[in-house]
C-alpha positions as CSV (number, residue, x, y, z in Angstrom):
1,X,-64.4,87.4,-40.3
2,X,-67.6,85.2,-41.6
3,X,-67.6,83.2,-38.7
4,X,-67.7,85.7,-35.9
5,X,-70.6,86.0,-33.9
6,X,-72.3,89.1,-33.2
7,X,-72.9,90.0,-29.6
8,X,-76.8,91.8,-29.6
9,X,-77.4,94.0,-26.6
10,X,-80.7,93.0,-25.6
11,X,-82.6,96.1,-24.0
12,X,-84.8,95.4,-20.5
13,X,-87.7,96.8,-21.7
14,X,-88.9,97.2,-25.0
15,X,-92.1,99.3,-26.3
16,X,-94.1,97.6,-28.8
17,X,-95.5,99.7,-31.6
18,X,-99.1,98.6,-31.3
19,X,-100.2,98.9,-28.0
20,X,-97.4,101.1,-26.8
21,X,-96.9,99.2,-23.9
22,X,-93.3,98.1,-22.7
23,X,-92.4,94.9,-22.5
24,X,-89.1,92.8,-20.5
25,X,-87.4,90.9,-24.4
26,X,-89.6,88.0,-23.2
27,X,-92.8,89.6,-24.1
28,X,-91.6,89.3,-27.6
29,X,-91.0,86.3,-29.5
30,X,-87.2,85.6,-30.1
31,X,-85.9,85.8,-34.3
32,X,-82.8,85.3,-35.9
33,X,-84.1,86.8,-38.7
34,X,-81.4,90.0,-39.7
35,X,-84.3,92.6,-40.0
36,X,-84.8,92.5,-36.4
37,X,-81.0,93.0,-34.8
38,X,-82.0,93.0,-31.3
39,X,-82.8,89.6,-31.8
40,X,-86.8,90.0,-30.9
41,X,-90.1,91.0,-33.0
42,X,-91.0,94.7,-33.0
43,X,-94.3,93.5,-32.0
44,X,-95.3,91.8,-28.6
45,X,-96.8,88.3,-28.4
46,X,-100.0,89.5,-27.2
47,X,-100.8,91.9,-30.0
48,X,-99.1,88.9,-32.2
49,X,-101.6,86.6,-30.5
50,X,-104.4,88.8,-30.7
51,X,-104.0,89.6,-34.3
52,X,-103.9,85.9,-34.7
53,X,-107.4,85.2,-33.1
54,X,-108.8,87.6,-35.4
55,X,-108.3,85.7,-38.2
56,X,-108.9,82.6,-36.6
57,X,-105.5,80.7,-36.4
58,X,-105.7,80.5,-40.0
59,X,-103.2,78.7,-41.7
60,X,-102.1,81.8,-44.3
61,X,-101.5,84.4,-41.1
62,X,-99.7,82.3,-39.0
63,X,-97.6,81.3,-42.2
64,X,-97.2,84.9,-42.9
65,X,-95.6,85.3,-39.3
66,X,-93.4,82.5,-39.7
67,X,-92.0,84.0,-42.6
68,X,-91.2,87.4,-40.6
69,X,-89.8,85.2,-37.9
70,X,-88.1,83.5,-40.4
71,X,-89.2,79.9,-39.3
72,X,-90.5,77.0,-41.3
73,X,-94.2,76.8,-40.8
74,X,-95.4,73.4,-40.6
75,X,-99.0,72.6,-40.1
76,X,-99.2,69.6,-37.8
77,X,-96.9,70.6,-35.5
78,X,-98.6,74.3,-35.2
79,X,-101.8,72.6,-34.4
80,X,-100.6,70.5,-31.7
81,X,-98.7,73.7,-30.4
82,X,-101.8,75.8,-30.1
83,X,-104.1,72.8,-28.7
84,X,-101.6,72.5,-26.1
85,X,-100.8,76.1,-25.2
86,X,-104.1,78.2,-25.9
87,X,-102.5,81.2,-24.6
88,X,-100.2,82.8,-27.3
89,X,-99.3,79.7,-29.0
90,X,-97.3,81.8,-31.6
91,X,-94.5,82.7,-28.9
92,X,-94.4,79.1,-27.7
93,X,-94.3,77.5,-31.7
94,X,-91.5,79.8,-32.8
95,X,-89.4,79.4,-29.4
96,X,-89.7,75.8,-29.6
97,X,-87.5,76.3,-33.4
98,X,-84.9,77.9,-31.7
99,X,-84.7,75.4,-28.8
100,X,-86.5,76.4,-25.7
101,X,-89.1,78.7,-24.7
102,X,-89.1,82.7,-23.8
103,X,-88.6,83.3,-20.6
């Protein structure tokens, strides 16, 4: 049926490709986008936040990554984000689109 509503088993921990580490789903920033069925990023915030810093915040990467969250990418409101939450500003701009921060 269109309208049903897929259950996603979310795992307790989950290894991020980058730095190998794993991660509880909170690590990662949250996605509805249907490339990423366990509802998270492959990638954890801090490697997201780190690749970030290196190029500066810019306005082009962190427009790329909304577009692989699948979030609209507004300027302003990314600024105010970051100037209020320097650590991994990413995880906190995206959750506040879905409605509330990760865990």
């Amino acid at each position: 049926m269109p309208n049903e509503r897929v259950e996603r088993n979310e795992p307790i921990l989950k290894e991020c490709p980058y730095c190998k580490r794993a991660y509880p789903t909170s690590g990662f920033t949250k996605t509805k986008s249907v490339f990423f069925p366990d509802g998270y990023l492959s990638v954890c915030n801090n490697c997201i936040d780190s690749s970030l810093r290196k190029n500066e915040y810019s306005w082009k990467a962190v427009d790329k990554m909304c577009q692989l969250v699948d979030i609209p990418f507004v300027p302003y409101f990314w600024e105010d984000t970051k100037r209020g939450n320097p650590r991994n500003p990413f995880a906190i701009y995206a959750a506040l689109y879905y409605g509330k921060e990760n865990d």
